[in-house]
N, C-alpha and C positions, 0 to 999 in steps of 0.2 A: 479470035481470042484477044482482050484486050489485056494489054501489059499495067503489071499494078506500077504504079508508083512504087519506085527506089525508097529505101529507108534510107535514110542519111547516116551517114557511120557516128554513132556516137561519141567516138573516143576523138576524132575531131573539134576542136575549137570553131565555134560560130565565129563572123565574121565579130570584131568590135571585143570580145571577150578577153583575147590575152592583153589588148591594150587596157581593156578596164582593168584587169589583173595585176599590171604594173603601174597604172594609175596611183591602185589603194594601197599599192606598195609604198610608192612614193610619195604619198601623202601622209604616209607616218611620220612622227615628226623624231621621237624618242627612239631608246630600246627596250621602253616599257612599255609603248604603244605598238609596236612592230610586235612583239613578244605576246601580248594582249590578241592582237587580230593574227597571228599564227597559230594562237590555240585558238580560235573561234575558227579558221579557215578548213586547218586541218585535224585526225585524230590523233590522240597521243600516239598513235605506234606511226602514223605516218612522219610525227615530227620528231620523232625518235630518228626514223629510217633517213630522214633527209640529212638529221645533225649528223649523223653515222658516213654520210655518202659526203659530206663537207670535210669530216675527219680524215677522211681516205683521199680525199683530194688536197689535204690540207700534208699528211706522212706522204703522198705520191711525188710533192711538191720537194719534199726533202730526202727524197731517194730511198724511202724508207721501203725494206725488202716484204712484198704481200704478206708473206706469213706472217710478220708483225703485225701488219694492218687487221689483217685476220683475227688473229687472237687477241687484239685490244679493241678491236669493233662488234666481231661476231660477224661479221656481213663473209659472203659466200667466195669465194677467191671469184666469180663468176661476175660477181658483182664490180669486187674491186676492179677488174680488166676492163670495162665497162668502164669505169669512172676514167680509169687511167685513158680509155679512147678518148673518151670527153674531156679531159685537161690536155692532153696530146694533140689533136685533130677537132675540135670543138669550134665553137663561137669566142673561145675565149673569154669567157664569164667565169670557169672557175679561178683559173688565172688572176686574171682581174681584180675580185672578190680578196683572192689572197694576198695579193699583194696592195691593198686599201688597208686590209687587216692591220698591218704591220706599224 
């Protein structure tokens, strides 16, 4: 019996893709232009979900208690814990990010 070929996991990034990804990040020059190629990249509800996941990283940032976060985001207390691993034990890009902000 021959063995099929593997499907490659979709949800994986090809080699060369997340570098392109930050590439066209990078190349933005504005916040009109970054704003411009965020609504073409993504859909309105994904750029919704992301501003919402910055929000929560942004009130995590200032100790602010989930159920706040909760009821001014909408987003899941599941989610927020989630965020909160990620500014916690992370890459340190939320981090980062927030404190450029400033």
């Amino acid at each position: 019996m021959l063995n099929k070929p593997r499907k490659q996991n979709k949800r994986r990034l090809k080699d060369g893709d997340a570098e392109a990804l930050v590439g066209a990040f990078l190349a933005m020059q504005t916040s009109g232009e970054m704003k411009a190629f965020l609504r073409d990249l993504l859909t309105e509800s994904e750029l919704v979900e992301f501003a919402k996941r910055f929000r929560a990283a942004r009130s995590i940032a200032k100790s602010i208690h989930y159920d706040v976060i909760e009821e001014e985001t909408g987003l899941s207390s599941r989610t927020i814990a989630r965020v909160k691993q990620w500014y916690k034990h992370g890459k340190g890009g939320y981090q980062l990010a927030i404190s450029r902000r400033k």
